[in-house]
MARBAKE-469697 format. One record per residue (C-alpha): residue number from 1; x, y, z; residue in one letter. Coordinates in nm, 2 decimals, decimal comma. Example, Ala and Ser with C-alpha at 12.3 -4.5 7.8 and 13.67 -1.06 7.14 Angstrom:
pos c1 c2 c3 code
1 1,23 -0,45 0,78 A
2 1,37 -0,11 0,71 S
//
This chain:
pos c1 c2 c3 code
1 0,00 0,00 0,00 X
2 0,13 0,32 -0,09 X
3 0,18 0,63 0,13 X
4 0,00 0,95 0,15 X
5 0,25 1,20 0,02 X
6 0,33 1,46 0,36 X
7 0,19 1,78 0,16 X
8 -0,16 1,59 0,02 X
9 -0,18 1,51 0,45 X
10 -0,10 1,89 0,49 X
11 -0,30 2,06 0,31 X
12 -0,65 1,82 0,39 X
13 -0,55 1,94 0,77 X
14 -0,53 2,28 0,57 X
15 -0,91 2,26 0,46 X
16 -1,03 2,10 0,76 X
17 -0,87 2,16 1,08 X
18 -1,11 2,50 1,14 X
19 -1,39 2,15 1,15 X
20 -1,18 2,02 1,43 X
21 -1,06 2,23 1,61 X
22 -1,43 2,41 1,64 X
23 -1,58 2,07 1,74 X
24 -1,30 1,99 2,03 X
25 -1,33 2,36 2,19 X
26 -1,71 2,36 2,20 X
27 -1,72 2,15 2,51 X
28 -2,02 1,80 2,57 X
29 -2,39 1,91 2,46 X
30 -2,47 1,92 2,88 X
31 -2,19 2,18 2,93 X
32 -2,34 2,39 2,64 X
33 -2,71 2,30 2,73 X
34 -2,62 2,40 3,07 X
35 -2,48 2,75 2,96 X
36 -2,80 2,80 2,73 X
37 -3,04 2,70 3,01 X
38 -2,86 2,99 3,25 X
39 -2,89 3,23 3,00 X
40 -3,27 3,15 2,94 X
41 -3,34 3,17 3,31 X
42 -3,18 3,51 3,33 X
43 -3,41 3,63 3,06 X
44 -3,12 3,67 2,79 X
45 -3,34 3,70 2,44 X
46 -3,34 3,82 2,13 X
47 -3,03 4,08 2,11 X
48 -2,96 4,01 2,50 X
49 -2,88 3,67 2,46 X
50 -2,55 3,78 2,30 X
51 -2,44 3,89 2,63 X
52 -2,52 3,51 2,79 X
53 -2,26 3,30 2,86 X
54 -2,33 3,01 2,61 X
55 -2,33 3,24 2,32 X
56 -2,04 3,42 2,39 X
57 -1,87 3,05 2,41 X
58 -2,00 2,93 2,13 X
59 -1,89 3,32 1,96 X
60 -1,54 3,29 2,07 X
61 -1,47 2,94 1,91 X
62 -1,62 3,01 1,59 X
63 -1,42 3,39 1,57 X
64 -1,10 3,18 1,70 X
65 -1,20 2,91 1,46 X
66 -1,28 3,06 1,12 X
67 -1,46 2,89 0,86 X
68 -1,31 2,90 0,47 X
69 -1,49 3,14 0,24 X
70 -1,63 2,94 -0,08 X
71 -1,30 3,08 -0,22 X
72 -1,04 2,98 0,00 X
73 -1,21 2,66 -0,01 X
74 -1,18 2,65 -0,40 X
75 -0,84 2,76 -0,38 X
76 -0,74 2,47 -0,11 X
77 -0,89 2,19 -0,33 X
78 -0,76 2,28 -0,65 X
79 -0,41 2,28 -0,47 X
80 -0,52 1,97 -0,31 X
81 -0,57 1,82 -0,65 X
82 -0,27 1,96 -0,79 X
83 -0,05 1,79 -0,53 X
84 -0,24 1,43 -0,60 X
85 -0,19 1,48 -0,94 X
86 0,15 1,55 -0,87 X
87 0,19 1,25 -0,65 X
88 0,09 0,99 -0,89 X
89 -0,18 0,87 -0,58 X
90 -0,43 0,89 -0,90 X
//
C-alpha cells in the first residue's frame, strides 16, 4: 500500500482543521445546554442573549476558529488536486 505524500496530508489538515478544532473547543452538549439554560433563566433574548454566557462561548470558538470562504475553499482543493496529481496517488 502506498503512502499519503506529507503535503496531500498537509493541506486536507489545511481545509479541515477550522472543523476540528471548532468541534474539540465547544465543550459536551450538557456543558453547552447548561450554559444556554442559565442564560434563558436570566431572561437573555433576542439581542440580550449575546451577552449570555453560552453564546459568547460558542462566539469565541467560531471567531478563534474561522470557517473557509467558498473561495479559499476553492483555492485549497484545486491545490489539493494539484498535489495528488503530482503525487501519482491517482
Amino acid at each position: 500500500m502506498n503512502e499519503i505524500h506529507p503535503d496531500i496530508v498537509a493541506k486536507m489538515s489545511q481545509i479541515n482543521d477550522w472543523r476540528a478544532n471548532r468541534q474539540s473547543s465547544y465543550n459536551r452538549w450538557d456543558f453547552q445546554l447548561d450554559k444556554l439554560f442559565d442564560d434563558i433563566d436570566n431572561g437573555l433574548f433576542g439581542e440580550s442573549a449575546k451577552s449570555g454566557s453560552w453564546y459568547q462561548h460558542i462566539k469565541t470558538i467560531k471567531d478563534n476558529n474561522p470557517k473557509p470562504t467558498q473561495e479559499q475553499l476553492d483555492t485549497y482543493n484545486s491545490e489539493l488536486n494539484d498535489l495528488i496529481i503530482a503525487s501519482g496517488s491517482i
